[in-house]
C-alpha positions in Angstrom: -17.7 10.7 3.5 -14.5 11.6 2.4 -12.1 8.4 1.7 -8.3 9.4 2.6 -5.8 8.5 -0.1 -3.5 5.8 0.9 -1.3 5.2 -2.3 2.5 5.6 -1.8 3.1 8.6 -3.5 0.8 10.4 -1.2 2.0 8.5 2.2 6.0 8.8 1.0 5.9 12.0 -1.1 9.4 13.0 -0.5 10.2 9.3 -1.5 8.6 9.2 -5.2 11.7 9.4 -7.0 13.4 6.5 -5.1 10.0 4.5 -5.3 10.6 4.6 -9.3 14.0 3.8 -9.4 13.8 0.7 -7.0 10.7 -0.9 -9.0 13.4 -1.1 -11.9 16.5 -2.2 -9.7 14.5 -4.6 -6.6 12.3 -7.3 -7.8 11.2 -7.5 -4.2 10.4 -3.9 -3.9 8.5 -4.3 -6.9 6.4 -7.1 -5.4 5.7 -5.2 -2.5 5.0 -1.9 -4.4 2.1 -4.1 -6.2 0.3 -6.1 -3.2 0.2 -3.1 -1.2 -1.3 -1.1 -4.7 -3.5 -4.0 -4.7 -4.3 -4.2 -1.6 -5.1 -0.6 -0.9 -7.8 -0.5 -4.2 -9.5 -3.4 -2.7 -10.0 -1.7 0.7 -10.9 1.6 -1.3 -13.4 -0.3 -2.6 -14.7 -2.1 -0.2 -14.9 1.5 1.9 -16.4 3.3 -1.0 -19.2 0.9 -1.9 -19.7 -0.8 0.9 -19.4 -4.8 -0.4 -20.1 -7.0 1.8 -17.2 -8.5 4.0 -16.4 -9.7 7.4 -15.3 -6.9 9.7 -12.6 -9.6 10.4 -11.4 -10.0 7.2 -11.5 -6.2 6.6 -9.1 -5.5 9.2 -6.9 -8.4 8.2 -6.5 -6.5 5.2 -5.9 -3.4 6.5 -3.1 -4.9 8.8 -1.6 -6.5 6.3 -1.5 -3.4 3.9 0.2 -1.6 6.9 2.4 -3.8 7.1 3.3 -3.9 3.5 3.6 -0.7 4.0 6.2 -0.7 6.7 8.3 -3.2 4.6 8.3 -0.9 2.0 9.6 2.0 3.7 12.5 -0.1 5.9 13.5 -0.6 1.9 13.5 2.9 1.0 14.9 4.2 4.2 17.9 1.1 3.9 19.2 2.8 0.4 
């Protein structure tokens, strides 16, 4: 099975540039930027090899990526 890319640069590609130059100016953005790049490898790797984890606790994480996610993009959008 073919896992789908979820890093920002491939959900905001028109938004790269601006994603670069807010990590420097937004501390907040930067925080953001990092939990949801965290986030995102953990579920990649918890879809890729299949650790064990409660499907409860999987979707939690999921959820709260997407809504990293959204935060991220009301900042980008704001700008």
């Amino acid at each position: 099975m073919e896992l789908l890319n979820h890093d920002l640069a491939h959900e905001f590609p028109q938004l790269v540039g601006k994603m670069r130059s807010m990590k420097i100016s937004s501390a907040r953005f930067l925080h953001l930027f990092n939990e949801y790049d965290e986030l995102n490898h953990a579920i990649g790797q918890l879809e890729q090899d299949g650790l064990p984890i409660s499907d409860e606790r999987f979707e939690e994480m999921k959820k709260r990526r997407l809504k990293v996610k959204d935060d991220i993009y009301q900042m980008l959008i704001a700008k």
